[in-house]
Residue, then its C-alpha position, 0 to 999 in steps of 0.5 A: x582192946x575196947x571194953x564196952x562200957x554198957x553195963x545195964x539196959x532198961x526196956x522201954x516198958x521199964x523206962x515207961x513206967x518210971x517216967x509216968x508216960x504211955x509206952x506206945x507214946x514213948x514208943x512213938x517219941x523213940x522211932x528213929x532212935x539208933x544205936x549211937x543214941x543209945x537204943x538196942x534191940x533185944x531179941x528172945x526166942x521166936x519173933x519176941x523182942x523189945x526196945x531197950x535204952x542205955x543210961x545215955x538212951x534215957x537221956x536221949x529219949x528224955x530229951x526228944x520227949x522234951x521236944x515232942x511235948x513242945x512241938x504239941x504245945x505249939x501245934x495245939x495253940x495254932 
């Protein structure tokens, strides 16, 4: 029997506010992401849902934050 270990989610609003970074940005930095990296949807009741990211999700959003920071680096020094 598998037992999923996810025991806790963080909307990407949450994640957001805890890194210091625009939710639109970080928006932006996550599309793309799926579940095997850690990003599920939540859905509540009519069209509302958000972006929400396991433990393993964050890490995965901080490191393409990494590399989109760099990449901009880059693109602004040319």
């Amino acid at each position: 029997m598998h037992v999923n270990k996810v025991h806790a989610v963080f909307t990407i609003a949450r994640v957001a506010k805890d890194l210091g970074e625009d939710e639109d940005w970080l928006w932006d930095v996550a599309n793309g992401m799926d579940t095997e990296d850690g990003v599920i949807w939540v859905y509540g009741i009519g069209d509302d849902q958000v972006m929400a990211f396991t433990d393993f999700g964050i890490e995965n959003l901080m490191e393409r934050k990494r590399s989109a920071e760099a990449l901009w680096i880059v693109c602004a020094e040319s």
